[in-house]
C-alpha positions as CSV (number, residue, x, y, z in Angstrom):
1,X,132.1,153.1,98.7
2,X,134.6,151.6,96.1
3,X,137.3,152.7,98.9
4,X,135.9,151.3,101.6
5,X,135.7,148.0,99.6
6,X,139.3,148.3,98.4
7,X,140.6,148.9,101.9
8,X,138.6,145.6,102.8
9,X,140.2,143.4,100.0
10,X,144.0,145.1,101.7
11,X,142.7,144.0,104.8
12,X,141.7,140.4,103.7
13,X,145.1,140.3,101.6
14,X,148.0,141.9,104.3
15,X,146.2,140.9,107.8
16,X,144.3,137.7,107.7
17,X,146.5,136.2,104.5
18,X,143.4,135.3,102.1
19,X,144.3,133.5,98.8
20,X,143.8,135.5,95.9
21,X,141.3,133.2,94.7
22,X,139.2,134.0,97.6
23,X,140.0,137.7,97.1
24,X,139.1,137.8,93.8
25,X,135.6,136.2,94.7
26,X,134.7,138.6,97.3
27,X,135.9,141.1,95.5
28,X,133.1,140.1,92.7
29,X,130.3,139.2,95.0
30,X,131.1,143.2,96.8
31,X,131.3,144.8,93.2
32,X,128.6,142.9,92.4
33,X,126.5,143.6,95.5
34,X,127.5,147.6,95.1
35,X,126.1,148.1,91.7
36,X,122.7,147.0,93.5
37,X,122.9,149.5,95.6
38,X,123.0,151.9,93.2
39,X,120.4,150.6,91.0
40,X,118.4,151.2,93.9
41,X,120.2,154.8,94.9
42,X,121.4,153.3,98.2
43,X,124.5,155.5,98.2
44,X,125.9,154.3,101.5
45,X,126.9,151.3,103.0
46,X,125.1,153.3,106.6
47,X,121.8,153.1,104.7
48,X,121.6,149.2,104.0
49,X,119.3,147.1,106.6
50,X,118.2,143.9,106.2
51,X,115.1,144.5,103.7
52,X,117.9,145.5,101.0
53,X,119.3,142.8,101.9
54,X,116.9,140.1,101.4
55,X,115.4,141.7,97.9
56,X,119.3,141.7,96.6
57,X,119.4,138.1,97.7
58,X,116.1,136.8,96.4
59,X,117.2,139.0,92.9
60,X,120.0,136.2,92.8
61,X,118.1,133.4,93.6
62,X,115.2,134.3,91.2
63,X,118.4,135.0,88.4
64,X,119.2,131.5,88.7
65,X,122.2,131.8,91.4
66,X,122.7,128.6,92.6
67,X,123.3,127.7,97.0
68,X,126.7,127.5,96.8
69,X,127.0,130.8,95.4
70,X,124.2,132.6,97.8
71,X,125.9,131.1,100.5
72,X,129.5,132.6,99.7
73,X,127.8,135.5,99.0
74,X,126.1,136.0,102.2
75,X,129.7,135.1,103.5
76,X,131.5,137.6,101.9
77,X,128.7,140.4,103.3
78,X,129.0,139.0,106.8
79,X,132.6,139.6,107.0
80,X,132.3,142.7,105.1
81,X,130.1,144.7,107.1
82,X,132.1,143.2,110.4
83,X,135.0,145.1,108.9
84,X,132.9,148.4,108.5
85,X,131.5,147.6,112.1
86,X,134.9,147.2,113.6
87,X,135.7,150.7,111.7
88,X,133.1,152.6,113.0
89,X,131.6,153.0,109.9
90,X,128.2,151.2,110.7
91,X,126.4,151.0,114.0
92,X,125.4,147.4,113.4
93,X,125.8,144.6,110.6
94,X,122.7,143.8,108.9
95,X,123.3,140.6,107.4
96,X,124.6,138.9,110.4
97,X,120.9,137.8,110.6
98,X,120.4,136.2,107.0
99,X,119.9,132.7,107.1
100,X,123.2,130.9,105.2
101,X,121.3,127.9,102.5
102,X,122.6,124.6,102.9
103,X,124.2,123.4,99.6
104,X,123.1,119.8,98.4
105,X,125.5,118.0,99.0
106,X,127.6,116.8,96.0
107,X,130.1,113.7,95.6
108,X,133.5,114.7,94.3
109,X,134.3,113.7,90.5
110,X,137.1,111.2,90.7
111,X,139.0,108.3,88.7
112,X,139.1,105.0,89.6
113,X,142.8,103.7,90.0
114,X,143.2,101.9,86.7
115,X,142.3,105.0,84.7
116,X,144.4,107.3,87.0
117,X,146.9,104.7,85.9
118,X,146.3,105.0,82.3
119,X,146.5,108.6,82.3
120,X,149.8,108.2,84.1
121,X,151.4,106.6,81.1
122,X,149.9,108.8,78.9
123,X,152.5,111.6,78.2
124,X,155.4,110.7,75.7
125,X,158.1,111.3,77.6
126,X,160.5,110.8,74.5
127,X,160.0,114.6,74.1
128,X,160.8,117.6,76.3
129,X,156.9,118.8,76.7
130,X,156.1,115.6,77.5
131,X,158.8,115.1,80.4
132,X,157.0,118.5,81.7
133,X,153.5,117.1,81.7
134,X,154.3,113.5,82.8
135,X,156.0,115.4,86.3
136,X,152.6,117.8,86.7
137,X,150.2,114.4,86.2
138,X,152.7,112.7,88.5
139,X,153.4,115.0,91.5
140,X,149.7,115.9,91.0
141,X,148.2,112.6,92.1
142,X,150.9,111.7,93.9
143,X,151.0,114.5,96.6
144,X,146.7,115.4,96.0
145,X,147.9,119.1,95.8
146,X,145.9,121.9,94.5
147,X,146.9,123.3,90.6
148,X,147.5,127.0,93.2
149,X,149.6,125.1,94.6
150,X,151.6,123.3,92.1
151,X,152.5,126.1,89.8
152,X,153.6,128.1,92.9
153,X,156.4,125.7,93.5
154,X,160.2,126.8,93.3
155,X,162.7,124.6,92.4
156,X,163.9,124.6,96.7
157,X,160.5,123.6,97.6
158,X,161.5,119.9,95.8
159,X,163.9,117.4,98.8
160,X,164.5,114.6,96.8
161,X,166.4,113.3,99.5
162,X,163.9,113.1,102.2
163,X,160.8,112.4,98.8
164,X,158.9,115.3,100.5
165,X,157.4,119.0,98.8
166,X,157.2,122.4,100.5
167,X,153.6,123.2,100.0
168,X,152.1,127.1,100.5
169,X,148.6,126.7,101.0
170,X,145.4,128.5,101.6
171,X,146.1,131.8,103.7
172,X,149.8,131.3,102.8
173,X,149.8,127.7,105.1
174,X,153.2,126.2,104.5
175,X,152.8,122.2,104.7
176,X,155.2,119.6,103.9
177,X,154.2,116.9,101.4
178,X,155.4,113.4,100.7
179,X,155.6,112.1,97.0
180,X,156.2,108.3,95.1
181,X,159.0,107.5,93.5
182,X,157.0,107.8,89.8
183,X,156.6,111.7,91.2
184,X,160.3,111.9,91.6
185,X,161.7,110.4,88.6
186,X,159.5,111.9,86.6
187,X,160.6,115.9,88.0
188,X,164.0,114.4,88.1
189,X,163.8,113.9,84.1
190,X,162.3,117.1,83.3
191,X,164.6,119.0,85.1
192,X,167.7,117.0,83.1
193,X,166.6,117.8,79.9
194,X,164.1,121.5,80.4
195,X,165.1,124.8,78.9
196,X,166.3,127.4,82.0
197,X,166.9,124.2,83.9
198,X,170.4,126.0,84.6
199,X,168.3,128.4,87.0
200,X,168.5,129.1,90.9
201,X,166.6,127.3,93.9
202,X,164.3,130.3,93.9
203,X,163.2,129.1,89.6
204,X,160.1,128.0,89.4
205,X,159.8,124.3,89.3
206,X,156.8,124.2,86.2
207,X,158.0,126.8,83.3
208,X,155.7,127.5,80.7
209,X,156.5,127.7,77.0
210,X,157.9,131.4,77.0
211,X,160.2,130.2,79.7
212,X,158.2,132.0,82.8
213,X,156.3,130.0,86.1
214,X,153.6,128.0,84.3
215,X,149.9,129.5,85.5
216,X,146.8,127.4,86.3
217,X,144.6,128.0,83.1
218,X,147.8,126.2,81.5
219,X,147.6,123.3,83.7
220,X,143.5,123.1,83.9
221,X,143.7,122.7,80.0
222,X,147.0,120.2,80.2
223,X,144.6,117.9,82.8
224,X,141.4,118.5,80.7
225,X,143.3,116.9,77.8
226,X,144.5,113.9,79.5
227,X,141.5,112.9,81.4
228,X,139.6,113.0,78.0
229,X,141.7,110.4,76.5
230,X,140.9,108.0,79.6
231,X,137.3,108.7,80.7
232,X,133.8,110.2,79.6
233,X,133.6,111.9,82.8
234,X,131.9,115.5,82.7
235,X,134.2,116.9,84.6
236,X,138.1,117.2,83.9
237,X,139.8,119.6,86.1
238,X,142.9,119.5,87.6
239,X,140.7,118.9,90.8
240,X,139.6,115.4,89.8
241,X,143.3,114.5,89.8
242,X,142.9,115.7,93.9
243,X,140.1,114.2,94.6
244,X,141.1,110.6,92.9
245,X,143.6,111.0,95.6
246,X,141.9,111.5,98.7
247,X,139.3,108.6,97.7
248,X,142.0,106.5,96.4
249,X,144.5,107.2,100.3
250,X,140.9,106.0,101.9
251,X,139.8,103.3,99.8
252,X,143.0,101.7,100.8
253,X,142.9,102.3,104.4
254,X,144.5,105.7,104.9
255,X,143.6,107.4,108.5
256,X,140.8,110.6,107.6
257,X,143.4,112.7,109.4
258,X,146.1,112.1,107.6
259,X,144.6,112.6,105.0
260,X,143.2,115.8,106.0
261,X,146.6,117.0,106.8
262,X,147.9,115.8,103.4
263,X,145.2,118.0,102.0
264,X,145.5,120.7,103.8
265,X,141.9,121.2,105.1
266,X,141.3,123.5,107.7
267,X,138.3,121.5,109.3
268,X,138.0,117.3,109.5
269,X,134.8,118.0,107.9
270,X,135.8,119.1,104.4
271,X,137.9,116.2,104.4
272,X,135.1,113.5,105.6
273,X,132.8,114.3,101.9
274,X,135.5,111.5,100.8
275,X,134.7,108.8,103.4
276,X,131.2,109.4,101.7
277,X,132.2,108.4,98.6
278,X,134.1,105.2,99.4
279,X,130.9,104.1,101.2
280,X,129.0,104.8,98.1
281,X,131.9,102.9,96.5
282,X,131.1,99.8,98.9
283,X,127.6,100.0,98.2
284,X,127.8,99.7,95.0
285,X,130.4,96.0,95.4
286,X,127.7,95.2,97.8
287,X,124.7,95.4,94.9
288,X,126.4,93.8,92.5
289,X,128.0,91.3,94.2
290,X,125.9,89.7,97.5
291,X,122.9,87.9,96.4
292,X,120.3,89.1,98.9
293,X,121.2,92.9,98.0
């Protein structure tokens, strides 16, 4: 069974280019799901039906699983037992009938523009560290990119020229990515005056302190620092910084496509959550400020 789910993740990883953040979760939610099995000596993937099915899924809801998570889960099953289906490895795919919850539907954390502002000028760019996190805050809100995505950048993927980034994506998407001015002057100074600047094209653009490509954990705890010292939100991930993006592009007129594109969302309807919270935004101008409200 732990074969059959290994040759699964290889498929996910070499045939239909899943990130390795979405490998890693269905990997979980399979392990996860297999250790039920055997709690409940179901040692075959041919002997699950549906009634397994639904007691493993109401264990997780009764343990405090939230939708979100019972709905990727149910996902990650769906596809799975396709695979084994396609294989020949089970007549027919027992969860293709479970009912997917709908997830309440929650606003994206964000900054409004004069604190994304503040945290801009944050950074003391008088020192080297400081050069490096000025040009991750910068290229961050300027371009809306995820952290993946940022610390996966080579030196060649930067044309200061044309003021654009080569960005890899989801499924290894390749997208190109304008940035501001602020962006480039800020990667222009830490790339004067960083340690291995000297490096090829192929160098990773963010190093981190032992001189290697700079990981996400590194970054998350960079952003949570900053966004502490400018607001009490409750959340402070490098996320906010994407979403203050998005809402900030539509709040001043940008077109939902574009900035779907920009994104790099694979459906107009991931994208639309944003035009959500601007009208929340000009609900709330509206209560305050017209008299009748």
């Amino acid at each position: 069974m732990h074969t059959l789910i290994r040759s699964y993740l290889d498929y996910l990883d070499a045939e239909r280019n899943y990130s390795s953040h979405t490998l890693q979760a269905y990997e979980h939610d399979l392990h996860q799901f297999l250790d039920f099995l055997q709690s409940h000596r179901i040692l075959s993937f041919e002997s699950v039906d549906r009634a397994n099915l639904r007691s493993y899924f109401r264990m997780l809801v009764e343990g405090g699983s939230g939708k979100r998570t019972v709905a990727r889960k149910i996902a990650s099953l769906r596809s799975f037992f396709k695979f084994l289906r396609r294989k020949g490895i089970v007549r027919s795919n027992p969860a293709i009938s479970l009912v997917t919850p709908k997830p309440d539907k929650r606003l994206p954390v964000y900054l409004d523009e004069q604190a994304a502002e503040r945290m801009l000028e944050l950074p003391d760019i008088t020192t080297e560290e400081g050069q490096k996190e000025a040009a991750i805050l910068e290229l961050l809100y300027s371009t809306g990119i995820r952290v993946s995505e940022l610390v996966n950048l080579n030196k060649k993927d930067v044309n200061f020229e044309n003021g654009t980034v080569r960005v890899r994506g989801k499924g290894r998407k390749e997208r190109i990515v304008p940035f501001g001015e602020k962006a480039s002057r800020a990667i222009k100074r830490y790339l004067r005056t960083r340690i291995g600047s000297e490096g090829s094209l192929e160098t990773p653009l963010f190093l981190g302190t032992r001189g290697n490509r700079t990981y996400p954990v590194a970054i998350a705890r960079l952003v949570k620092r900053y966004i502490g010292q400018i607001s009490e939100i409750e959340k402070k991930s490098p996320h906010v910084i994407r979403h203050s993006f998005a809402t900030h592009m539509l709040n001043r007129g940008a077109d939902l496509r574009a900035v779907k594109e920009l994104l790099g969302h694979e459906s107009l309807s991931t994208t639309q959550v944003y035009t959500h919270v601007s009208t929340e935004r000009m609900k709330k101008v509206y209560r305050q400020s017209h008299p009748k409200a």
